[in-house]
N, C-alpha and C positions, 0 to 999 in steps of 0.2 A: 250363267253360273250363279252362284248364291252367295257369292260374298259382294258387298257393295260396301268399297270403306271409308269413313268418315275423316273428313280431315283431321283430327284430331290424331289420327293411325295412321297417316298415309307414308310415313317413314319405314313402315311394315310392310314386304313384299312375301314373305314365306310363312307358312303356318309346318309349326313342330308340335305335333302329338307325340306324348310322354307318357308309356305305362311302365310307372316305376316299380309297382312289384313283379313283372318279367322281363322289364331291361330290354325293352323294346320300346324303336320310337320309330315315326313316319313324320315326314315331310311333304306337303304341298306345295308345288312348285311347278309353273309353268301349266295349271289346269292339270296336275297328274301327280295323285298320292302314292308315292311311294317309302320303302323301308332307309332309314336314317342310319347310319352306321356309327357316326363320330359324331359328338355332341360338342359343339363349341362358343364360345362367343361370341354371337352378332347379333347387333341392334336391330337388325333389319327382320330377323325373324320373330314373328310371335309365339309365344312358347303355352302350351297347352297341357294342361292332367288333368288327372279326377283321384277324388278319395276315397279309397274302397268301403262300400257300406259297412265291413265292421270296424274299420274308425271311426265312425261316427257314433253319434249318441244323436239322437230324435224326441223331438216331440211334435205334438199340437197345442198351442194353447189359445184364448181368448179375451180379448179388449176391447174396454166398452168406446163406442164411436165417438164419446163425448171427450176424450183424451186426445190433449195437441199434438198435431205430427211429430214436433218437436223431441215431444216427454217419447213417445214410443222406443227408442232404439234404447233406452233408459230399463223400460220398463220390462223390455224382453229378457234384458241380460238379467234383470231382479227372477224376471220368473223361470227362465234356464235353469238358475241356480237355486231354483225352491222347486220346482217339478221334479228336476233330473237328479237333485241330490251333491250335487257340485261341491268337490273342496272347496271352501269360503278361502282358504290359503292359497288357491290356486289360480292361475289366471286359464283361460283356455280363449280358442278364434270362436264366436259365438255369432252365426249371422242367419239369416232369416227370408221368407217369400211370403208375400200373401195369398192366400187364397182368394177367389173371384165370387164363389162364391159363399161367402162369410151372410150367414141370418142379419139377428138384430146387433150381435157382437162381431169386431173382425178378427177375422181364423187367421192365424200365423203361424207358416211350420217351417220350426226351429231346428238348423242344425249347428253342431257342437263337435270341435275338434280336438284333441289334446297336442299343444306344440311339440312337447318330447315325443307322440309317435309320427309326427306329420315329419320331425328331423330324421328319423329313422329312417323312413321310405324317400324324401325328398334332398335330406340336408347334403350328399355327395352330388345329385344333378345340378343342384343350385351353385356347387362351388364350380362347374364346369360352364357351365349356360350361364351362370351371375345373377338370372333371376328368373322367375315362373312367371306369366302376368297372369293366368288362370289356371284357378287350380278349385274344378265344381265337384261339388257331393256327386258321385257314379248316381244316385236314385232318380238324379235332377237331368241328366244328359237325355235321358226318351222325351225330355221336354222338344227339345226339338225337332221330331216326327211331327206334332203336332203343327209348329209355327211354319215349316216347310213343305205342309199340308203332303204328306207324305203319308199319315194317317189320318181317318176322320176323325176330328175330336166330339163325336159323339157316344155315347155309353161307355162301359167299363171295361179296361183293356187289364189284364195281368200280362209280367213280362220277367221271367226267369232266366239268370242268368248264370250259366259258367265259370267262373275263374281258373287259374294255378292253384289260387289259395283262397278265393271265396266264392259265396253261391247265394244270390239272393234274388229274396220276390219283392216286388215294386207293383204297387196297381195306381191306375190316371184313372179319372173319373170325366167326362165331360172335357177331355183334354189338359187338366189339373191334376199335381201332384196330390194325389189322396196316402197313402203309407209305405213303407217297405220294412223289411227284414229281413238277416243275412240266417241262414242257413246251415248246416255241419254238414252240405254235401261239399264243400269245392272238391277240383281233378284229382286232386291230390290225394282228400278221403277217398274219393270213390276207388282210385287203385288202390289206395291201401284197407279198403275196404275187402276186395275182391280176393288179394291176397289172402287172408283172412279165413274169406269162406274156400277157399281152394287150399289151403296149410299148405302153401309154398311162394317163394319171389321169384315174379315174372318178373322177367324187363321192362321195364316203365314203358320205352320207348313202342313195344310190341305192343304194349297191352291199349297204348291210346291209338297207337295205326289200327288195331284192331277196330275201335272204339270208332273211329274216325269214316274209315274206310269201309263196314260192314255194318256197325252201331247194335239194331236190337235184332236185327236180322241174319247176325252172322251163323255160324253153320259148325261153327269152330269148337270143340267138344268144351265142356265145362263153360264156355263164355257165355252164350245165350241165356243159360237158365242162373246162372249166378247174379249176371244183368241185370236179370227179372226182378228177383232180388231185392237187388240193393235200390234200382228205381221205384218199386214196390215201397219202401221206406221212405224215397224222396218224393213222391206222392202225395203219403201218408201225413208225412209233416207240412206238404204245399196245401194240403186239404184242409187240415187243422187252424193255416193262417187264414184261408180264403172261409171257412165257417168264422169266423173271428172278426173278419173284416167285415163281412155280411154283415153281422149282426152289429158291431160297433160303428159303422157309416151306415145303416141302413140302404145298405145295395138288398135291389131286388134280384140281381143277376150278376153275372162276369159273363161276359158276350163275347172276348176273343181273347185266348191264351198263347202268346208266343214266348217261345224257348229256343234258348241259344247256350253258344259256349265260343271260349274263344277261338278251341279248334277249329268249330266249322259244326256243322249240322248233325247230329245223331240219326241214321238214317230208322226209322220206323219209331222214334220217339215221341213223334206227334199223332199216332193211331194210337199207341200202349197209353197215353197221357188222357187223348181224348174216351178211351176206355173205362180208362180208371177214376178218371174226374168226371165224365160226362161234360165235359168243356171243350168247345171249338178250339183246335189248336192246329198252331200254323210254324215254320222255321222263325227262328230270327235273323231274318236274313231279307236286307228290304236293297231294294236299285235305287242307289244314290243318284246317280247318273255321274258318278267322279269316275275319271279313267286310274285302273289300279295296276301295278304290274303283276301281283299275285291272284290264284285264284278263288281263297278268298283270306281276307284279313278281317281281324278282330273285329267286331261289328263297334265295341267301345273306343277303336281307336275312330271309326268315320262319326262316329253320334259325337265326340271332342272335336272332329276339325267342325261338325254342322253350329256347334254350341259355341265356336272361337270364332263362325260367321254374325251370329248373332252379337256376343258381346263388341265384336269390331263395331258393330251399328247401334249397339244400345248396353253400355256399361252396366245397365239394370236388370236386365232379361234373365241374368243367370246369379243365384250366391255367388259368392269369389270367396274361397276360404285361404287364399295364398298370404304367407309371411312371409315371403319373398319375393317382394313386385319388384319390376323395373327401375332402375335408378331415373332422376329427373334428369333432362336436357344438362348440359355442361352450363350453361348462362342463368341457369335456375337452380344450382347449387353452392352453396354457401363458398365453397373451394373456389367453383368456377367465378363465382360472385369476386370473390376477395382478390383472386386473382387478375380479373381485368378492372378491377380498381386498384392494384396496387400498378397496373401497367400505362393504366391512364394518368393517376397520380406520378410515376415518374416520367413520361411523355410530358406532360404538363410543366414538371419540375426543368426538366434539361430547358425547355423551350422556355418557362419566366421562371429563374430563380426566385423572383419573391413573390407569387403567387403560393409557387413550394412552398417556399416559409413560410406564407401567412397559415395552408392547409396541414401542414406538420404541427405548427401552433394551436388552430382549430382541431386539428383529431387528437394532440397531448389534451386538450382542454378536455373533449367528448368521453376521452379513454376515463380522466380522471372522475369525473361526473357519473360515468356508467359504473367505476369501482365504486364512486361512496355509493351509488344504489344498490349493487349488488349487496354491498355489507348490508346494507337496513333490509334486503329482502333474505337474506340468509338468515339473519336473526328474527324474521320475523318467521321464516321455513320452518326453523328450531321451535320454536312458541310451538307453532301447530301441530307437527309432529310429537311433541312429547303430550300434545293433547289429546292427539288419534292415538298416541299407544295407554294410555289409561281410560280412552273409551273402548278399546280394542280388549283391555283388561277386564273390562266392566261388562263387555258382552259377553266373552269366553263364557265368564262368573254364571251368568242368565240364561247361557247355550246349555249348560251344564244342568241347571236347574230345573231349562224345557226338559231335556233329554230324561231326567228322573223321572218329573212328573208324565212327563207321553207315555214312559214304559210302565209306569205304575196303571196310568188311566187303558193302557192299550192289554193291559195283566185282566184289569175288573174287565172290560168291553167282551174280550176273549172269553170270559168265564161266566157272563151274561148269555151273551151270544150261544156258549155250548149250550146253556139252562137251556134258552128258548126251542133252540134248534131241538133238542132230543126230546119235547114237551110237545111241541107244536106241530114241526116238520119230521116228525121219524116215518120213513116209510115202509109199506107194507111191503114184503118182498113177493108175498104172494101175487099181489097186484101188476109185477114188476114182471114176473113169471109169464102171468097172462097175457102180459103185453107183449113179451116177445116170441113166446108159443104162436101169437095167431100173425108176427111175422114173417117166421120162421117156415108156419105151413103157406104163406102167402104165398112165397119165392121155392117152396117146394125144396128146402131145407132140414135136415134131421140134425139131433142132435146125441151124439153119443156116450159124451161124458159133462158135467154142471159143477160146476162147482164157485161157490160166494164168498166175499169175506167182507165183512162190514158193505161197503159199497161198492166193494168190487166182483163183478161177476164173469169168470168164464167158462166158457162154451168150446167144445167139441165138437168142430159141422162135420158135416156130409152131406155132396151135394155130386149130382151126375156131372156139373157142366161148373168151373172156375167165373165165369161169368154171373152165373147167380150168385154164389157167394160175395163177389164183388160190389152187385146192384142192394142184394141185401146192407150192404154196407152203409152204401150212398144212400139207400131209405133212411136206414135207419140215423146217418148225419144228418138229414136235410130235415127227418121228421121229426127229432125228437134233439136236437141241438143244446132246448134250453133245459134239457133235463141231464145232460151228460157232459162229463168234462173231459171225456175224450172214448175214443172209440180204436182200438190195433187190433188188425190181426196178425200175429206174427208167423205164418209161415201158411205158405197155401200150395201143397205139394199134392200130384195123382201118385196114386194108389195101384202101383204094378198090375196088383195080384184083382183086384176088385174093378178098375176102372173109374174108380171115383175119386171125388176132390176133396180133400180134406183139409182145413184148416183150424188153427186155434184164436177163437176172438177172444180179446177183455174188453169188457164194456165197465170204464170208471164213472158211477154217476155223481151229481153231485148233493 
């Protein structure tokens, strides 16, 4: 099995995985993960989450080698809060992983939580369980696929995922957390998406048995080609991120695409995916080798117990953004402290009266000693404090002052930048014409309506076969990326009467 536990854990016999936004939880126990009904108090279980990618806030940032390990965790919380924009009035959990491979600078990618939303999703488990010992970024949990050589950590994986209420892409490089971003598809849009395009409410519960049980191959009137749809969008936007990451990580490829949900597998989603993206795609659905009693469970609840084997062994391996760890041992609490010295102290007492007396004498003495320090250190609190709040006055003053000058200097930049740009770079639309006429005849594409507006142009296709318009597509992202700031087609429906595929593109260049 995979867990091997350090003595420092070895008070731990059970692992509790906790997905608190659907109010399910499993338990490991006796080599067999099963579903947890009733949440309670014990020490002896280790207790497990994750934070769903749209709580979190991301970045990357970089530090030069020459700075002591020490200053670091200093210096990350300075740059969180000057990258990401951070209330200065705010506190937030702000922690961190390195990259492996970091250049001449090292690479650190920063996650960031706000406590009032981590109370919302967590703060009623915690009153039940009494505390979380981990609780990892969702982006961070495919980390270990990797460590448990379950995937090769070579080249570039993408991994999409499902929720109730969220939906995000994550890519590893090299077996390394390289980016993520959450998505406007989760389960929840996609029904209410579908809704939508059908003008009427199915049943929730139909429409994902549907979903589940049949996925893109069902047969079932209006489902299929609605499906088409809506996954046609989610696509479109996973294509958007993946030309995005391309080009800001300098990937030459994405070599293996898995997709999942928490339902369970969308049956023919990894043909329409591999289609549409041109990317090798595969289920999210890997053989842990853990005995389950269901047939299948959340892939995010097994990647949390693989990530809870890991932290048992190495406190380091994974972020930990929890506010609510485990309380200490009874003998390493200030309670438990006070308390077997106030038991020893009268044990001692009953047994030598004047031992008592002399140590009731000595702690009146300590007691008093420790008030006059407190008085010189509260007076001295007071001094610093009324010093921090008129340097805290004096920066407001300066914040205030940047903020004028940034917008003033950001007014001229802006109005520079148009000069140049309409002088230097105006483009020829002719030129623009050209270039997608002798696309257009490439892929054996017509076009029967045109129309431009400053930079934006669309197109009216027609094409015998929905596959060409498709590929046209993927040319046209793959070949001309740096000249276009996005590329839709919104609708690619046949043609009753004709036989042919018709679709409308915008092409926004930049």
């Amino acid at each position: 099995m995979f867990l091997k536990k350090s003595s420092s854990q070895s008070a731990v016999k059970n692992i509790v995985t906790l997905n608190a936004y659907a109010g399910k939880y499993y338990q490991f126990k006796d080599n067999t993960f099963q579903p947890f009904k009733k949440l309670t108090y014990n020490t002896s279980n280790f207790i497990a989450s994750y934070v769903s990618n749209k709580d979190l806030i991301t970045t990357t940032v970089y530090i030069s080698r020459s700075i002591p390990e020490e200053d670091i965790p200093d210096i990350i919380d300075i740059k969180a809060y000057e990258e990401l924009g951070l209330d200065q009035a705010k506190d937030y959990l702000i922690s961190y992983t390195e990259s492996k491979e970091s250049g001449e600078e090292r690479e650190f990618h920063i996650f960031v939580a706000e406590p009032d939303t981590l109370d919302i999703s967590f703060l009623s488990i915690k009153e039940e369980t009494k505390y979380i010992d981990l609780l990892a970024p969702a982006p961070l949990l495919y980390k270990a696929l990797y460590k448990k050589e379950i995937l090769d950590d070579n080249g570039t994986q993408c991994f999409v995922y499902f929720t109730k209420f969220d939906a995000f892409v994550t890519l590893y490089h090299n077996g390394e957390f390289l980016y993520s971003k959450s998505i406007d598809f989760s389960l929840e849009t996609i029904y209410n998406k579908y809704c939508e395009l059908i003008g009427e409410q199915v049943e929730e519960k139909e429409f994902f048995n549907v979903l589940e049980q049949e996925g893109m191959k069902t047969t079932r009137e209006g489902y299929q080609e609605n499906l088409m749809k809506i996954f046609g969008e989610v696509f479109i936007t996973i294509n958007d991120i993946i030309i995005y990451a391309k080009r800001a990580f300098e990937l030459d490829r994405i070599d293996q695409m898995f997709i999942g949900t928490a339902y369970g597998p969308i049956i023919g989603l990894d043909d329409y995916s591999q289609n549409y993206l041109g990317l090798q795609s595969s289920e999210f659905n890997f053989n842990y080798h853990i005995e389950c009693e269901e047939w299948y469970t959340d892939q995010l609840q097994f990647l949390m117990l693989l990530s809870a084997f890991d932290y048992l062994e190495d406190e380091t391996s994974i972020v930990n953004l929890t506010r609510y760890p485990r309380p200490p041992s009874f003998v390493n609490r200030a309670s438990g402290q006070f308390i077997i010295s106030t038991f020893a102290a009268i044990s001692v007492g009953l047994a030598y009266p004047l031992v008592y007396l002399v140590g009731s004498y000595i702690n009146d003495a300590t007691v008093y000693a420790l008030n006059i320090q407190n008085d010189k250190v509260s007076q001295e609190a007071s001094k610093y404090k009324k010093i921090l709040a008129e340097k805290k006055a004096i920066i407001t003053q300066l914040d205030d002052k940047i903020a004028k000058l940034s917008a003033t200097y950001q007014a001229k930049t802006k109005t520079l930048t148009s000069i140049y740009d309409k002088k230097i770079n105006y483009r020829l639309k002719s030129g623009i014409f050209h270039t997608l006429a002798g696309e257009l005849d490439k892929y054996d594409v017509h076009v029967e309506k045109m129309k431009s507006d400053n930079d934006v142009i669309w197109l009216s296709l027609v094409s015998s076969e929905d596959r060409k318009l498709t590929e046209l597509i993927k040319y046209i992202s793959d070949n001309h990326f740096q000249e276009i700031n996005q590329i839709n087609i919104e609708l690619i429906e046949k043609d009753p009467e004709s036989n042919y595929y018709k679709g409308l593109l915008k092409v926004d260049l930049k």
